[in-house]
BALUM-340239 format. One record per residue (C-alpha): residue number from 1; x, y negated, z. Coordinates in pm, whole numbers, plus 50000, padded with zeros to 5 digits. Last residue first. Example, Ala and Ser with C-alpha at 12.3 -4.5 7.8 and 13.67 -1.06 7.14 Angstrom:
! residues 2
 num  east north    up
   2 51367 50106 50714
   1 51230 50450 50780
! end
This chain:
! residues 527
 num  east north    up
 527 98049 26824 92041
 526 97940 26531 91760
 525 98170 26273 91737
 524 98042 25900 91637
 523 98238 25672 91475
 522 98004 25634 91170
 521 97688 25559 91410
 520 97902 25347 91596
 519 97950 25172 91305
 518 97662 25137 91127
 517 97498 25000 91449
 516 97753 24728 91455
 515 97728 24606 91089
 514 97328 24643 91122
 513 97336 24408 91447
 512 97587 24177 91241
 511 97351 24178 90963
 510 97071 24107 91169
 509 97247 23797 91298
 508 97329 23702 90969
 507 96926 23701 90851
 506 96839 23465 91158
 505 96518 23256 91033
 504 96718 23011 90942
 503 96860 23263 90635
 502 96533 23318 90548
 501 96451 22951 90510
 500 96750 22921 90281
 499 96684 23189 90004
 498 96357 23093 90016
 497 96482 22681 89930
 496 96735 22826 89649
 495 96403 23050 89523
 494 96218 22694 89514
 493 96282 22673 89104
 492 96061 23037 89105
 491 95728 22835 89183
 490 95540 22966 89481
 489 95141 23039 89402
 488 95290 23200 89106
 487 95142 23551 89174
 486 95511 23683 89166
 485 95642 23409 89342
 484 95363 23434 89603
 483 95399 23807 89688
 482 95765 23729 89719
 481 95663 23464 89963
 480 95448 23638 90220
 479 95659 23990 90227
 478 96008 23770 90249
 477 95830 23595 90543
 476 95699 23852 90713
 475 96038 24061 90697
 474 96214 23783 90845
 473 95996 23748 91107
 472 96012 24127 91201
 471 96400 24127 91218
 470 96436 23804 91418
 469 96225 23927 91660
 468 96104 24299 91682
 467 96471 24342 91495
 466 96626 24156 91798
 465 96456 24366 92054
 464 96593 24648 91928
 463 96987 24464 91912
 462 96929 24412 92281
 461 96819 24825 92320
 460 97065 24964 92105
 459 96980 25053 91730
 458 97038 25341 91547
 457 97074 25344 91199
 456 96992 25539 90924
 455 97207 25489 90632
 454 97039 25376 90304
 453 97001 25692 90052
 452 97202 25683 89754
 451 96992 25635 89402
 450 96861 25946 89249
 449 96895 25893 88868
 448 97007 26319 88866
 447 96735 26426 89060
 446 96465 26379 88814
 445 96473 26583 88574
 444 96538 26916 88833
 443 96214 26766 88988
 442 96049 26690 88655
 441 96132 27036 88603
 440 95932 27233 88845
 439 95645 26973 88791
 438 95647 27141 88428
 437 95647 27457 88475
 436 95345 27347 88738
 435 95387 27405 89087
 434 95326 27646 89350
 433 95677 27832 89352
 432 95750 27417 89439
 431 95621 27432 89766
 430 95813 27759 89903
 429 96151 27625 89693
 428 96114 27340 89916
 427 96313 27594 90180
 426 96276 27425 90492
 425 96461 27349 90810
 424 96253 27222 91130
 423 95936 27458 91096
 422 95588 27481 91220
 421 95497 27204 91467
 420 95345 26963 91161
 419 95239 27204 90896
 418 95460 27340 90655
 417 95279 27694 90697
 416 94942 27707 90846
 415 94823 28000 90695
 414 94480 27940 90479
 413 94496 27495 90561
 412 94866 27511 90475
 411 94821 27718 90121
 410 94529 27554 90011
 409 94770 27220 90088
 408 95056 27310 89905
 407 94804 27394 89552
 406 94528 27652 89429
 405 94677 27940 89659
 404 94738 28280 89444
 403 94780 28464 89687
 402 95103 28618 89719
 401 95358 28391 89720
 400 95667 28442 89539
 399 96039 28525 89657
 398 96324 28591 89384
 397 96531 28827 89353
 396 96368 29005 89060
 395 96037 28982 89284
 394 96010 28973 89678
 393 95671 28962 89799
 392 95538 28658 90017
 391 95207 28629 90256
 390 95181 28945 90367
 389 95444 29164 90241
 388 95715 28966 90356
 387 95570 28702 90624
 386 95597 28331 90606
 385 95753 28091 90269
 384 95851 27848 90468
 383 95830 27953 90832
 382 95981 28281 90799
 381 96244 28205 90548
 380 96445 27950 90741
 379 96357 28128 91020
 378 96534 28391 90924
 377 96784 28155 90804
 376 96891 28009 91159
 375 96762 27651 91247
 374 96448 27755 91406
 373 96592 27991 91636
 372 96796 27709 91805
 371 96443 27558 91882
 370 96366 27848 92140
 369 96758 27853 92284
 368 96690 27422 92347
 367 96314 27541 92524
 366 96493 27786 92721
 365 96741 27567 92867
 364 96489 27248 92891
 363 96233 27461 93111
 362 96140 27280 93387
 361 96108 26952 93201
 360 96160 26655 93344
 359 96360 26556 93067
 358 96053 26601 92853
 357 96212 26783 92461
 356 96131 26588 92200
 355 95985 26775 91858
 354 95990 26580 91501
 353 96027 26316 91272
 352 96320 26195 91043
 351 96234 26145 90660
 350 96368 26146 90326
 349 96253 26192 89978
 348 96247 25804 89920
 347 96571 25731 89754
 346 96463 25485 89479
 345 96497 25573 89145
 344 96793 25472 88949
 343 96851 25354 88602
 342 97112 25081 88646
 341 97127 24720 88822
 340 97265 24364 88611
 339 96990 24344 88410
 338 96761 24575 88543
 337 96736 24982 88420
 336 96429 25151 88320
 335 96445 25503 88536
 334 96385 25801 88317
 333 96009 25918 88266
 332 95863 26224 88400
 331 95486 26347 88252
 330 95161 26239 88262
 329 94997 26493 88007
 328 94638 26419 87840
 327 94661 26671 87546
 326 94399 26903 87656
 325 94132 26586 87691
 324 93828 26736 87905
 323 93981 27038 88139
 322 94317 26837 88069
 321 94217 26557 88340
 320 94224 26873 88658
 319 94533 27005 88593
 318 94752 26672 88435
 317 94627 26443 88756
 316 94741 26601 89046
 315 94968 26820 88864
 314 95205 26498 88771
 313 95136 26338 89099
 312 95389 26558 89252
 311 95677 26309 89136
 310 95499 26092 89379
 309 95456 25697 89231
 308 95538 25496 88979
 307 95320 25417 88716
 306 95274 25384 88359
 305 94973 25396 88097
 304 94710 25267 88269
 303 94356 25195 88152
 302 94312 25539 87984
 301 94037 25654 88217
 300 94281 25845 88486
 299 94514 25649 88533
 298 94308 25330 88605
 297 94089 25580 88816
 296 94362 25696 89016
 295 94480 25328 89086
 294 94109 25216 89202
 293 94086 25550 89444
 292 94455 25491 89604
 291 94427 25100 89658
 290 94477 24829 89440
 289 94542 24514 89740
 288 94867 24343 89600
 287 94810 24486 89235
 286 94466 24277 89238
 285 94536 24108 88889
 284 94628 24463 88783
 283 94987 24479 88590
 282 95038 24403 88248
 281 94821 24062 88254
 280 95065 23867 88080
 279 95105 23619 88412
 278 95154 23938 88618
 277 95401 24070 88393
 276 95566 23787 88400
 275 95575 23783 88764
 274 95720 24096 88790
 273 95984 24052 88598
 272 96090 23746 88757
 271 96070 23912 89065
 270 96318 24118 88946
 269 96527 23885 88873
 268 96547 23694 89187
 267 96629 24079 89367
 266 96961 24027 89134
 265 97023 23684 89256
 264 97034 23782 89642
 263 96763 23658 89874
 262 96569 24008 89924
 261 96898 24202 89917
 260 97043 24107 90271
 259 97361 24297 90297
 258 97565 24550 90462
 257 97933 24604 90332
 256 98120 24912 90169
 255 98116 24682 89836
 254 98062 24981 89610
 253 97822 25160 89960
 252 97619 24839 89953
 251 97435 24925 90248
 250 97073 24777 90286
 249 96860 24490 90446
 248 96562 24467 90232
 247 96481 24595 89920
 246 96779 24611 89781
 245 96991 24555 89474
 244 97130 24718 89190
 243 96863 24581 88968
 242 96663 24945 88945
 241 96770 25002 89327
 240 96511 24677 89383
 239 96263 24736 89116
 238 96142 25046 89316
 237 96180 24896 89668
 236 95997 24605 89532
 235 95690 24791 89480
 234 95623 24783 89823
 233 95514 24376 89816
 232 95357 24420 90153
 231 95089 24585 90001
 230 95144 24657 89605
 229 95225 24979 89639
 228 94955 25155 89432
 227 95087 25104 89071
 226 94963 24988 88797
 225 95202 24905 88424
 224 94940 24900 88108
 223 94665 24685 88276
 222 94411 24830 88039
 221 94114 24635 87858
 220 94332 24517 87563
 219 94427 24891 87495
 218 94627 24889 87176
 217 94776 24520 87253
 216 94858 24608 87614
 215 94996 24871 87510
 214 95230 24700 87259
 213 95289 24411 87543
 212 95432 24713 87811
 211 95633 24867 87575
 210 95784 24504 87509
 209 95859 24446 87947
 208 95966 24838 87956
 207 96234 24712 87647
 206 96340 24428 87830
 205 96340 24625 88134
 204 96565 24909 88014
 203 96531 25258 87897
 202 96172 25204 87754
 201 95994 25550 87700
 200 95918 25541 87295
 199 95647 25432 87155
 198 95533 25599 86818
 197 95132 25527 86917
 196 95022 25890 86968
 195 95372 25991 87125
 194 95292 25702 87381
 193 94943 25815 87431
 192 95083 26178 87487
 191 95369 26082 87723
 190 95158 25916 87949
 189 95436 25788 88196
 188 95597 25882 88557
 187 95876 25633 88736
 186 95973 25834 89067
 185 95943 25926 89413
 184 96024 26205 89583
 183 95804 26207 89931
 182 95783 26611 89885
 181 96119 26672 89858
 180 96138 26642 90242
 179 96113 26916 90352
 178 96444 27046 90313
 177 96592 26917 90654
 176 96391 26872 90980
 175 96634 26666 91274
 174 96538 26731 91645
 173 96500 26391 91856
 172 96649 26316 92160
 171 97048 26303 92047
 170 97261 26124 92204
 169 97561 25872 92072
 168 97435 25577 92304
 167 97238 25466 92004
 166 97094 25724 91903
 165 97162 26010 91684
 164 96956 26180 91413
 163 97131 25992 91147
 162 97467 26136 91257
 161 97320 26502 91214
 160 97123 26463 90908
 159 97486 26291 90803
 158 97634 26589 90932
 157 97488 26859 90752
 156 97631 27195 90713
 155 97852 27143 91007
 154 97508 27076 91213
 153 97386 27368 91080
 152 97649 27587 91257
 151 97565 27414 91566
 150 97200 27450 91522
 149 97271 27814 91514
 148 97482 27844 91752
 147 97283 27681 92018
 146 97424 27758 92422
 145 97699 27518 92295
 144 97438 27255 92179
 143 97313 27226 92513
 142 97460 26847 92624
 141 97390 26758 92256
 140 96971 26777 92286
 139 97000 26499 92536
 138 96661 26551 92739
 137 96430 26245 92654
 136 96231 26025 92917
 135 96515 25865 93035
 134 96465 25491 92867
 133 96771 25541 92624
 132 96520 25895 92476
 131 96182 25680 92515
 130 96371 25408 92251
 129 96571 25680 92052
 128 96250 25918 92009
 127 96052 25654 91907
 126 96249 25490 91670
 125 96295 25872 91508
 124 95909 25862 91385
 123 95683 26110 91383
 122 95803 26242 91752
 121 95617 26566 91864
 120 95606 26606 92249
 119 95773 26962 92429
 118 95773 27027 92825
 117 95415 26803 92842
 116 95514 26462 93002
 115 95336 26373 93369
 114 95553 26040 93432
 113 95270 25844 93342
 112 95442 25615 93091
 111 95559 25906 92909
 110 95187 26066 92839
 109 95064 25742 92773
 108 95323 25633 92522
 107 95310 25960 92350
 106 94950 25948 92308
 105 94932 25638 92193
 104 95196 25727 91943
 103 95042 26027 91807
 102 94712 25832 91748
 101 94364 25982 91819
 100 94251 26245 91897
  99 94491 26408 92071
  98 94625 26725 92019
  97 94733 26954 92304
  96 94915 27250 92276
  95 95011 27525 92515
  94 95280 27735 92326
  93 95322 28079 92322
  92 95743 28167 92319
  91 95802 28528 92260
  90 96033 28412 91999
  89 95986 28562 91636
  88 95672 28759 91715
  87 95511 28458 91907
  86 95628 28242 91557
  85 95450 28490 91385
  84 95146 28459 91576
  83 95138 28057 91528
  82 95197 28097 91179
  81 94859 28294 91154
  80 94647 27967 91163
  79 94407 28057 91449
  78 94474 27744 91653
  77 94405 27533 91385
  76 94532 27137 91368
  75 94368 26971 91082
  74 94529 27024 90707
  73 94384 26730 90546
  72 94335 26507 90844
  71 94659 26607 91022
  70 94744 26677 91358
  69 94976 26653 91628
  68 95141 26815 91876
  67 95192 26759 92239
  66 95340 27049 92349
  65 95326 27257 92713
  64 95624 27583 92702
  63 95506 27926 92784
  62 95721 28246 92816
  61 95728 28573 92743
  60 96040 28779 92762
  59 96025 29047 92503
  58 96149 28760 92206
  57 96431 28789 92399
  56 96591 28418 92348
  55 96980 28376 92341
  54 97029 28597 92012
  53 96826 28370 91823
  52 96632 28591 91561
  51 96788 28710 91197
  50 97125 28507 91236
  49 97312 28461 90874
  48 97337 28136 91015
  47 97365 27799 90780
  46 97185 27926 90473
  45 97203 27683 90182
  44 97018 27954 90010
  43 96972 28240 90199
  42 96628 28223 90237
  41 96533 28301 89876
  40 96458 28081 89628
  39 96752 27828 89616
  38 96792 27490 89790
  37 97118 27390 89680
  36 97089 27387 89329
  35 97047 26971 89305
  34 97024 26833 89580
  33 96859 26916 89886
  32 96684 26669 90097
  31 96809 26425 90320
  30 96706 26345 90652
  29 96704 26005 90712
  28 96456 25763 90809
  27 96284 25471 90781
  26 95941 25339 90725
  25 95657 25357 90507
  24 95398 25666 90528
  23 95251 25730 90186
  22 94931 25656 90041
  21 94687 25940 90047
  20 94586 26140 89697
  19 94489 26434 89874
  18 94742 26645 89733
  17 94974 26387 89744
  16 94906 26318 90086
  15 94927 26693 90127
  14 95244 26680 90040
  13 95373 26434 90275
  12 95497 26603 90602
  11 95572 26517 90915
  10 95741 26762 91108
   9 95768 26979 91413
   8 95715 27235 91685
   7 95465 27474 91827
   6 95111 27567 91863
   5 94887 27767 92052
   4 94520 27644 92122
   3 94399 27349 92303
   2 94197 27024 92179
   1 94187 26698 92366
! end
């Protein structure tokens, strides 16, 4: 174990684009700003006009015990300034260990021997709600009155608040909001091969399907379509919104009704798609198992043409390619729309992670005033964009960095800033001021054709152990066989026998687990 002084929250995906990782699957739900709302300065979307909490004397010292964790491309540093300005802001020092291995070991062994550090970072919000209904987890509700900031936050976002709940209607987990952005999503294109062949960017999948042959027939040695989600069929989430379906179990918020996409008619047809490509040879032969290296280099050499992937991705390649070709320029493209679907991207610039607080804690009072801090707009400022006049300047209104950092994660690894433990409510703003013109707009491009974000729900301990069961087999099989269809090992006349076999396998019962959990979660009252 390492020590050193750290403090609270977050995972965080930007560096995975920066280093060209995969991203983390799985569910959550903290949404990110829209449109406008997250401005350049602090006070954008401010929910406290509160420069420090007013509860914690940042004279009093104290010291709260963290498990924290750590990530490869930013690891854990004790000297990383943010930790001193966080003493300055609170007082509080914190006593961090870091394991070395994974978060969720740790956590489990930590928890199941009764000896639980004061704070312990969560990266997933399962966690917190199964250790949290077990009694491991303080109730972050039952001090919300001694939190005024996170109370007035709470107004400013309840369905960050409602998704952060459990099942019992508590709260163990604390919910990050801003950050986000970074695991956007979206369909991206070479706009300068296209404008060098008179192609236009296809606005349907007919017309992506005939794009798709002309490449293909310019470049016979490219796979014109790659993409790098091809284990357990990923790529379907994509398609899926595209066909105004889902991926898996989702809310059909026309319908106001849960459903099962993965056997519905519309999910059928994309698969079709897919598997025509396949057969044409417009995606990789090995899409199911292309990994992050082989997909940059199909990008990169002029064997791929479009992709879908991080919006960020646009600087990760268009910087470094244009010191050889200065026209090379991946660039947005518009959402094709499905038959029957419209052009929407996938809501994927969400997630739910972040600091517990051990209900045998000594110090569960001042810990809950210590995290209020973090959810006033000081803070809001401080631990986005850090210090004025050291890391940030002020310029026509607007705040700007400094140094001049090469990219997000030069800036993490030199101050420590958007790093897991750092912040809970972010200003993307911070990240974007070190973008590309052009990033800056794919963002504002992009927004618009986002598709609605699938509740977060909360599941009780029975209706747990039925998605471990039911819920995991049915996942397994609609991973084995779509892979199948699309590779043709499974003909497309057996979809009425898939469609079947899933249901046996006890799709209504998770439906009726969903229904339930979606309920409760939109009857709950917050104090």
């Amino acid at each position: 174990m390492k020590k050193g002084v750290s403090l609270i929250m977050s995972i965080v995906m930007t560096g995975a684009i920066a280093a060209g990782c995969s991203s983390g699957s799985g569910s959550g739900g903290s949404t990110s700003p829209k449109a406008g709302d997250s401005g350049s300065g602090a006070g954008s979307g401010s929910a406290s006009g509160s420069t420090t909490s007013k509860l914690l004397d940042p004279s009093k010292k104290l010291t709260f015990k963290m498990l924290d964790d750590s990530h490869p491309s930013w690891p854990y540093n004790k000297d990383w300034p943010v930790w001193k300005w966080i003493e300055e802001k609170t007082g509080v020092t914190l006593d961090v260990q870091v394991p070395s291995g994974k978060i969720e070991d740790s956590l489990s062994l930590a928890i199941a021997s009764g000896s639980m550090p004061d704070i312990m970072y969560s990266p997933s919000k399962s966690l917190a709600d199964k250790y949290g209904q077990q009694g491991a987890l303080a109730n972050i509700l039952d001090y919300v009155n001694d939190m005024p900031n996170f109370k007035k936050w709470m107004d400013k976002y309840p369905d960050d608040t409602k998704y952060s709940l459990s099942a019992d209607g508590k709260m163990y987990i604390f919910p990050n909001q801003g950050i986000a952005e970074t695991n956007r999503t979206t369909w991206l294109y070479r706009e300068d091969v296209f404008k060098k062949n008179g192609l236009k960017a296809p606005t349907t999948y007919d017309e992506l399907y005939t794009v798709l042959k002309k490449l293909k027939e310019l470049y016979p040695n490219s796979y014109p379509f790659s993409f790098r989600t091809g284990a357990q069929v990923k790529i379907m989430r994509t398609l899926a919104a595209e066909f105004g379906t889902g991926e898996e179990f989702y809310y059909d918020y026309d319908k106001k009704e849960w459903r099962y996409g993965a056997i519905e008619d519309n999910y059928k047809k994309a698969v079709e798609y897919m598997n025509k490509f396949y057969k044409e040879g417009l995606i990789p032969p090995d899409w199911l198992t292309v990994d992050a290296k082989q997909w940059q280099d199909l990008i990169s050499t002029n064997r791929s043409f479009i992709t879908n992937d991080y919006i960020g991705r646009i600087d990760f390649f268009n910087q470094p390619l244009r010191k050889d070709n200065k026209d090379f320029n991946l660039a947005f493209m518009p959402p094709p729309a499905g038959p029957g679907g419209k052009a929407l991207n996938a809501y994927t610039h969400f997630k739910v992670s972040g600091p517990m607080v051990a209900s045998t804690s000594k110090q569960i009072k001042d810990i809950m005033k210590f995290m209020d801090y973090f959810y006033s707009e000081d803070a809001l400022a401080s631990f986005s964009w850090g210090k004025e006049g050291t890391t940030y300047k002020v310029e026509n209104g607007k705040k700007k960095f400094i140094e001049n950092y090469t990219d997000v994660a030069d800036m993490r690894k030199k101050t420590g800033l958007s790093t897991y433990a750092t912040y809970t409510w972010f200003d993307y703003d911070a990240h974007l001021s070190l973008s590309s013109p052009e990033l800056q707009k794919a963002y504002t491009d992009a927004r618009p054709y986002d598709d609605k974000l699938k509740p977060e729900l909360a599941y009780n301990e029975k209706e747990m152990e039925l998605m471990a069961t039911a819920g995991e087999a049915i996942n397994k099989h609609r991973e084995e066989n779509i892979a199948k269809f699309i590779l043709g090992q499974r003909s497309l006349d057996e979809w009425g026998k898939y469609v079947d076999e899933a249901k046996k396998l006890g799709v209504d019962k998770v439906l009726e687990a969903d229904r339930a959990a979606f309920q409760r979660m939109s009857n709950a009252k917050i104090k």
